[in-house]
N, C-alpha and C positions, 0 to 999 in steps of 0.2 A: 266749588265749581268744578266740574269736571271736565278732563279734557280726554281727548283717547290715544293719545301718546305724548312722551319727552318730546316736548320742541325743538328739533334736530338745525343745527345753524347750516346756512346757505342756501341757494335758490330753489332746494326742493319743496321748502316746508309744505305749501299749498298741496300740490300732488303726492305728497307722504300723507298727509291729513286724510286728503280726501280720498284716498286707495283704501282706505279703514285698517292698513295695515298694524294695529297695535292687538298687543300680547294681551289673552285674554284674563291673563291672571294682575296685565295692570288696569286694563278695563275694571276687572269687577273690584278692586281696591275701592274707589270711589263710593260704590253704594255699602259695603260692607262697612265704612268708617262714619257715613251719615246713620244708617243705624245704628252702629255702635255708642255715635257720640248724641244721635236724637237729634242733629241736623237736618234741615232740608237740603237736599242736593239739587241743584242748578244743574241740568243736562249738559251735555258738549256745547258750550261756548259759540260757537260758530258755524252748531248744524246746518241754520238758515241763510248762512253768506258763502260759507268756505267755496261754493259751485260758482259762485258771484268774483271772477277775477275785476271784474269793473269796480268790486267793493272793497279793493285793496292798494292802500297805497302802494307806492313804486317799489317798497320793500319786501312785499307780496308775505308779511306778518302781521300787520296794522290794517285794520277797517277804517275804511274814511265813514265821512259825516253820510253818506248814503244809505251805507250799512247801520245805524245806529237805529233807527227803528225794528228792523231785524232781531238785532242784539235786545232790546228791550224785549219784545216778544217771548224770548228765550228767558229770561233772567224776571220778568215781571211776576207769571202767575209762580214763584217761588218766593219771591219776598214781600207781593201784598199782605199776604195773611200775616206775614210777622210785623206790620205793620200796622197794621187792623188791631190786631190784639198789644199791642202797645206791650213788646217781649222786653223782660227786663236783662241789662248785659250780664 
């Protein structure tokens, strides 16, 4: 699952995230290691909520129950198909 930067601790997280501010040599890690390993890669995590402060607990690092259909959205059309074909571990 990909994220687009180290989750930095205290109350910036949300507006570091959402700045896009991550280094593009850790950006592209992510898809260079799904290829390498034949993984599917799962987009940025939070693309769909991160703009959603309503969608975060008080911690402003945690998605509440609002946000979980979002989250599926993101995470779903990557692990139907391994599903589907019933992938062995």
């Amino acid at each position: 699952m990909m994220i687009k930067k180290p989750l930095p601790r205290g109350r910036g997280f949300l507006s570091s995230v959402a700045s896009g501010a991550a280094p593009a040599e850790f950006v592209s890690l992510y898809p260079r290691l799904a290829g390498e390993y034949k993984v599917r890669l799962v987009p940025f995590f939070l693309d769909r909520v991160i703009a959603r402060r309503d969608w975060f607990q008080p911690d402003r690092i945690h998605p509440t129950a609002a946000a979980q259909p979002a989250l599926l959205d993101t995470v779903w059309p990557q692990l139907q198909p391994l599903l589907k074909r019933g992938v062995a571990r």
